[in-house]
C-alpha positions, 0 to 999 in steps of 0.5 A: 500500500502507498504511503499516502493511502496509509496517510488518508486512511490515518486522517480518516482514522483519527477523524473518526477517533475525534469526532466519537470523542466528541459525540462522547464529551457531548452526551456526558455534558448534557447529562452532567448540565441536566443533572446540575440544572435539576438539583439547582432547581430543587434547591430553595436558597439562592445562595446555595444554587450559586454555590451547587454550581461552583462545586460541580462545574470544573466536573463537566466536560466543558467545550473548555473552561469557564475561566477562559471567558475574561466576563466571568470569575469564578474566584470573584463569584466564590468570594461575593458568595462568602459575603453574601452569608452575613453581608445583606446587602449583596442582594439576591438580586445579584446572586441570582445574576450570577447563577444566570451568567454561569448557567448562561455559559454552560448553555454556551457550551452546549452550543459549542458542542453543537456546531461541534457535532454539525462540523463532524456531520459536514465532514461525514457528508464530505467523507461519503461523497468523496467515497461515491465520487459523485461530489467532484467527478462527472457523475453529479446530479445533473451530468452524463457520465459521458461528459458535455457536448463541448468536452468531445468537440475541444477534444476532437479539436485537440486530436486534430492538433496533435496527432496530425503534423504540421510541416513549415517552410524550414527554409523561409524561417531560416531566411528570415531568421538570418535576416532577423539576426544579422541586419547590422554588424552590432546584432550580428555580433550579439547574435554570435555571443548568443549562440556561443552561449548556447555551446557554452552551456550544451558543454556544461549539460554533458559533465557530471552528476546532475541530482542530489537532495539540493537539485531534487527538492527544488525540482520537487517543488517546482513539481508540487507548485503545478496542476500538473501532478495527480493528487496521488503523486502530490503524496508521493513528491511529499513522502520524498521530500522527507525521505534522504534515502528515497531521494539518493536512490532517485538521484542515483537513477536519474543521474544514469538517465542524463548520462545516457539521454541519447538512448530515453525513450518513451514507455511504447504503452503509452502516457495517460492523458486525462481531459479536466475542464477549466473555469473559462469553459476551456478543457486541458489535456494534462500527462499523467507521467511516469514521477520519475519522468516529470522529475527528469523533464522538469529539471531539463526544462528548468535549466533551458529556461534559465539558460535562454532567459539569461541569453536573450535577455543579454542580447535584447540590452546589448546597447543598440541591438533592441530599438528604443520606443521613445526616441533619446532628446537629439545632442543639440536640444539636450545642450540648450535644455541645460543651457535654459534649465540647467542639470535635472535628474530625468531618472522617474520619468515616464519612458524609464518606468515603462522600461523598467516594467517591460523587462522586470515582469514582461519581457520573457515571462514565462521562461524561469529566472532562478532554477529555485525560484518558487512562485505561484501558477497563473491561476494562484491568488497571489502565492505565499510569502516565501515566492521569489517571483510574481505569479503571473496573474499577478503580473497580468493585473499590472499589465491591464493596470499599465494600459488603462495608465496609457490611455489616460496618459495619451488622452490628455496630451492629446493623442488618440492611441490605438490598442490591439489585443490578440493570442495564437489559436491552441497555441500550445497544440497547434506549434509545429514541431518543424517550426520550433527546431528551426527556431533552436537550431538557430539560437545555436542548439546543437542537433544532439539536443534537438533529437532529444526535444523531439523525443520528448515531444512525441510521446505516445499518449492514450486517454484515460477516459477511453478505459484500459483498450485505448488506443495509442496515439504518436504527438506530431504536433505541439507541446505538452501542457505547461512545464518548463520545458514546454515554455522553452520551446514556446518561448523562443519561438515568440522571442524571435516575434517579440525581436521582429516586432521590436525591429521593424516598428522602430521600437515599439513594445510588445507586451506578450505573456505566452501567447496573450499579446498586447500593444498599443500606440500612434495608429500607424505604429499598430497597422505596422505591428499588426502587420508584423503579426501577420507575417509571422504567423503565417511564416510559423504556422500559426493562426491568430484566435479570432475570439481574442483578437480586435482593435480599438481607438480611445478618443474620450470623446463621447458619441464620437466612436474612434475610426480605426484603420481597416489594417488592423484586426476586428473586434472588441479588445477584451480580458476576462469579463472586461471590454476596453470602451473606446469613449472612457478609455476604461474597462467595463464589464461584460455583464453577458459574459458574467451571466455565461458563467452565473449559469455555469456556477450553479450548475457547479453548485447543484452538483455538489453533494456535500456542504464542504465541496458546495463551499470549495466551489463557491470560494474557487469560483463564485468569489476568486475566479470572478475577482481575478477576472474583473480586474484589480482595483488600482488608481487608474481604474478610479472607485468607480471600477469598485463600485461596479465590481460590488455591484456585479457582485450583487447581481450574481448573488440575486440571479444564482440564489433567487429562491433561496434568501437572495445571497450565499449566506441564506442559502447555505444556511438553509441547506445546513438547516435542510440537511442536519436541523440546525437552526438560527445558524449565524453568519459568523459561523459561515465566514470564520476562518476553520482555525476559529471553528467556522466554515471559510466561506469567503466574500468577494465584497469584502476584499473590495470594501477594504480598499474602496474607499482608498482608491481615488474617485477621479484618476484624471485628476493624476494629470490635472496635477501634473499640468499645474504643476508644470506650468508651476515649473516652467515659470519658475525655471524661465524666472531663474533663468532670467535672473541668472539663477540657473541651477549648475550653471557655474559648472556648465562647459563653456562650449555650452555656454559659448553656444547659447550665450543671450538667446532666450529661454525655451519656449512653453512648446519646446519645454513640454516637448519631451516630456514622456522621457525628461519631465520628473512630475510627469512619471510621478503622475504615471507612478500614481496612476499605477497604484494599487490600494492597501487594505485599509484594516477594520479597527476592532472595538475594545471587547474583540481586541481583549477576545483576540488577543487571548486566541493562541498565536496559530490561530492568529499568525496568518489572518490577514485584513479580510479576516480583521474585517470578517471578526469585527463585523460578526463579532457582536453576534458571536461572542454572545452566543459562544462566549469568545471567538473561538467557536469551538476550541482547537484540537476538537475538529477534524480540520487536518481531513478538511485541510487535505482536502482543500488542498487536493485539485477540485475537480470541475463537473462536465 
């Protein structure tokens, strides 16, 4: 038996264990408080009833203690007791107050105990579900065992891809290459160091050992960060993480496979490919490879990645290999601005921002930058704090940020950009094979390597779904879903894009992100790039997504559509559920789209047979994937961008839970209330975090609410700023000039001096003329436009902050501002009802079975 069935079948044995205590405890309480309660209610003399309780609570086995609750003292109590035998004026009054308080409390206990009990039930439900397969496989109510419509037209579409080769004109993409490559002397001799590099490295490859614990943790790691793995060998990759003896016997054989690479194969039987939809409604196509494999693969592809990472980024800043997009101020003005203005530090302006950003997050993004670097996947939240690197949705987030900033920034100096927004049609299925070879012979890929990468690349696959009679298939076309490996060979073809884009638009920016490219610009710029595209496409054997590909002009003018060229690609410029408005030069939402999947949610939700998974897909899908999709909030966007987001928030919850209360809240109390009779279920309950004893249901609303109100309500604003502050400066600097007074004027050269000596100073349009490359207050209006908000922390009142202080440091360590807010909001409600925060104290729940599960892959219906 693996080691991870021995670890399930541990959880789910001490689950049990804890969950029978628990029903143990619970019934002796019951007993034990009916009893007390019994004997208090026959007893005549109130003093005495204080007293019977005193002596018999420490006995009960409380859901804690009593003297954890800082609003009762039972010593005080003892005390005011023995006073009260001789001392008439502590009233009966206000001992039958602190009968009532310490009865209160055990029947706060009883209430403990049963939100106990109903978090075991939810994981019994859980348990059985999973057991059946039914909660998260495609057997859920509603569903066809067969799978959807869409499910076998993408996979028809997919087989057409891959098992059918694609043969490119070889002959052109070397033309052309070559041509790229070698169009001046200074490129040329870049190119040359580049393929020299490549030599270099290919020669470091072949000596020595390759694996050892070091080299197998980060591999395994970079493992366990992807979707790639089954939930299965995710168990596995962990027990070997902790094993020293299990990792040298791995190092020892794939140390045998790197010395002998020239003869892997494949396994002739076939890898297992598994079908898993997506949120988007796309299917992936995952391998379910062999461990050791995956391990050998993603350590060859992790050291490519760095190797081309380094290499081109080395060749794209050689000095004058990769053009310039805002031209540099010509000698002579740059002479008479110092002559006028004297020295000024032009380091914040807008042009070096906007190269710093390109080639910090953009430029090459998917190819690995440290062989250990740890960072999330695309669909990641954020990643965790020990990340070494931006997730790449993180990086999408600034990238939309920058092109909203760019609008308002053209707009009110009064140009009307063009945005163009396209990507590659299955890109990864559809790369010809013949195409990628050519590209990496030459960047100066040896044909040895080359043979091994089309090895890799046609592997027979059989698919899961087709049972154990299906058949084998050959990949001639493509690359596997995304692994290191397979992001070198995309890349390096979209390198040779990124580099002809660069060439022959005289500089513009590409902002590409795999296959998901952007760039914007005069009008004229765009036709050339879009052009480029085309070219290249066409040369490389691929076709443009139709779906994702338009062009819009922003003029800011209402009623006044902008009239676009009709060079460029049709279509609306889209991400997510946002469309680019040509008018406002914002993002608003497409509340079609949004509806699309409203529906796909709640046929999710339906299907789910337990209340946790009912709540897994809630958080996955009702609350993160929509927020990632709506865009992040950032100055750009204004408060108004918010305000629509809550919004829309609203109207999803209406249009899914319209017979159920209206919002998630009421619905899923009223399936708890269905299904275990538990009710008046408080909504704190439902939104606490598990270490605090309640569900973890998440609210997208209050990720919004935290920052609302720090986001400005008009961005324009950054550039009314800026034009006041620039007429502010050029008085100044004209006044200074005049008076003699120019800044380092005494240490200018005397050419200089010579040169310029009694004209005037520069006029409002030569002073504005350069702006984007030498004007500080504009980056600093391009800066702020780019700010995202911080969370702004709910203050807690005075009774929460003594409660939350008490909790224990793990339950505190990791909650973050939304929970800060989630406390203080339910808080008036709870601490009544569980005499604290803590709903049911740690140790007592089975939250290491509802950890592993959250943790595992969930699986989408259909």
């Amino acid at each position: 038996m693996a080691s991870s069935d021995i670890l399930s079948q541990t959880l789910a044995s001490i689950t049990a264990i804890k969950l029978e205590e628990l029903s143990n405890q619970r019934s002796s309480f019951e007993n034990g408080k009916a009893e007390l309660f019994k004997a208090v209610d026959e007893e005549p003399n109130q003093s005495k009833k204080v007293q019977i309780i005193l002596d018999r609570v420490d006995s009960l086995p409380s859901m804690g203690k009593l003297t954890d609750n800082p609003q009762i003292s039972l010593v005080n109590i003892e005390q005011f007791l023995q006073q009260a035998e001789r001392d008439p004026s502590v009233s009966v009054k206000l001992q039958q107050d602190w009968q009532s308080k310490l009865q209160n409390e055990l029947n706060i206990h009883s209430l403990k105990y049963e939100y106990a009990s109903l978090y075991g039930r939810l994981v019994n439900e859980w348990l059985s579900a999973s057991k059946d397969g039914a909660s998260v496989e495609g057997g859920a109510s509603g569903f066809e065992n067969v799978g959807r419509e869409e499910m076998h037209s993408q996979r028809a579409m997919w087989e057409e891809y891959v098992f059918k080769a694609k043969d490119t004109d070889t002959s052109a993409i070397k033309n052309y290459l070559d041509d790229l490559f070698k169009s001046t002397s200074i490129i040329k001799t870049a190119y040359q160091r580049l393929t020299d590099a490549t030599k270099s490295f290919e020669a470091q490859m072949s000596i020595g050992d390759h694996f050892n614990d070091k080299t197998l943790g980060w591999v395994i790691k970079g493992l366990l960060r992807s979707d790639l793995v089954t939930d299965e060998k995710r168990k596995m990759l962990n027990d070997f993480l902790i094993n020293k003896t299990v990792l040298s016997e791995v190092a020892d054989v794939l140390n045998m496979r790197m010395a002998s690479l020239d003869k892997w194969q494949w396994d002739p039987a076939g890898t297992p490919v598994e079908q898993r939809r997506q949120l988007n409604g796309r299917y992936r196509f995952y391998h379910d490879e062999d461990l050791l494999q995956a391990i050998l693969l993603r350590y060859i592809g992790v050291k490519w990645s760095v190797h081309f990472k380094d290499t081109l980024t080395e060749f794209a800043t050689c000095p004058e290999v990769w053009k310039r997009s805002a031209p540099e101020i010509p000698e002579r003005e740059n002479r008479r601005r110092i002559y006028c203005l004297g020295t000024q530090h032009r380091d914040c302006n807008v042009e070096s921002q906007r190269n710093d950003h390109f080639h910090r997050d953009i430029f090459l993004e998917q190819l690995t930058q440290e062989a250990d670097e740890q960072r999330a996947g695309y669909d990641s939240d954020g990643g965790v704090p020990t990340d070494t690197r931006k997730s790449g949705q993180r990086i999408t987030q600034t990238l939309l940020h920058t092109l909203v900033a760019e609008m308002i920034l053209g707009t009110r100096l009064g140009r009307e950009p063009v945005v163009v927004r396209s990507d590659f049609k299955w890109f990864g299925p559809s790369l010809p094979h013949s195409t990628m070879f050519t590209v990496l012979e030459s960047l100066g890929v040896s044909g040895k390597w080359i043979d091994f990468f089309s090895r890799a690349l046609s592997a027979p696959m059989k698919f899961v779904q087709d049972g154990p009679e299906a058949l084998v298939q050959i990949r001639k076309r493509g690359t596997p879903i995304s692994g290191p490996l397979s992001d070198v060979l995309g890349e390096t073809v979209l390198f040779c894009l990124d580099f002809t884009f660069n060439q022959k638009t005289e500089g513009a920016r590409l902002y590409r992100l795999h296959d998901d490219i952007w760039f914007w610009g005069e009008e004229e710029t765009c036709v050339t790039g879009w052009n480029v595209m085309t070219e290249f496409s066409e040369l490389m054997g691929l076709d443009f997504n139709e779906s994702k590909t338009g062009s819009v002009k922003v003029t800011r003018k209402q009623g006044i559509p902008g009239q676009l060229s009709s060079s460029l690609p049709k279509g609306d410029v889209r991400w997510g559920f946002l469309k680019l408005d040509s008018e406002t030069g914002r993002f608003l939402i497409d509340q079609e789209s949004v509806d699309e999947h409203v529906e796909e949610l709640h046929r999710q939700l339906d299907g789910c047979k337990s209340i946790f998974d009912w709540i897994q897909a809630w958080n996955v899908y009702g609350a993160r994937f929509f927020s990632n999709n709506f865009g992040k909030p950032a100055e750009c966007y204004s408060r108004a961008h918010v305000d629509m987001l809550l919004d829309t928030f609203a109207r999803i919850q209406e249009k899914l839970f319209s017979r159920t209360g209206g919002s998630v809240t009421s619905t899923i109390k009223q399936m708890i209330t269905e299904r275990f009779g538990v009710h008046d279920i408080p909504e704190g309950y439902l939104y606490f975090p598990s270490s605090m004893g309640g569900l973890d249901l998440k609210s997208p609303f209050v990720d919004l609410y935290l920052v609302r109100n720090k986001v400005g309500v008009d961005p324009d604003k950054w550039m009314d700023d800026f034009f006041e502050r620039e007429i502010a400066a050029y008085q100044r600097s004209k006044a200074l000039f005049e008076k003699g007074e120019v800044p380092g004027r005494a240490s200018l050269k005397y050419s200089i001096e010579a040169e310029f000596r009694g004209q005037e100073f520069l006029s409002f349009e030569d002073y504005t003329k350069y702006r984007e490359v030498g004007d500080p207050w504009l980056g600093s209006a391009y800066r702020g436009l780019l700010k995202e908000p911080v969370d702004q922390r709910v203050t807690f009142t005075a009774d929460v902050q003594s409660l939350y202080s008490r909790l224990p440091g793990t339950a505190t360590a990791k909650l973050k501002e939304y929970y800060w807010w989630i406390i203080q909001l339910y808080a008036p409600e709870m601490i009544p009802r569980f005499g604290g925060l803590n709903i049911v104290e740690k140790g007592l729940l089975p939250t290491g079975m509802v950890s592993m599960f959250r943790e595992s892959r969930f699986k989408w219906q259909g």
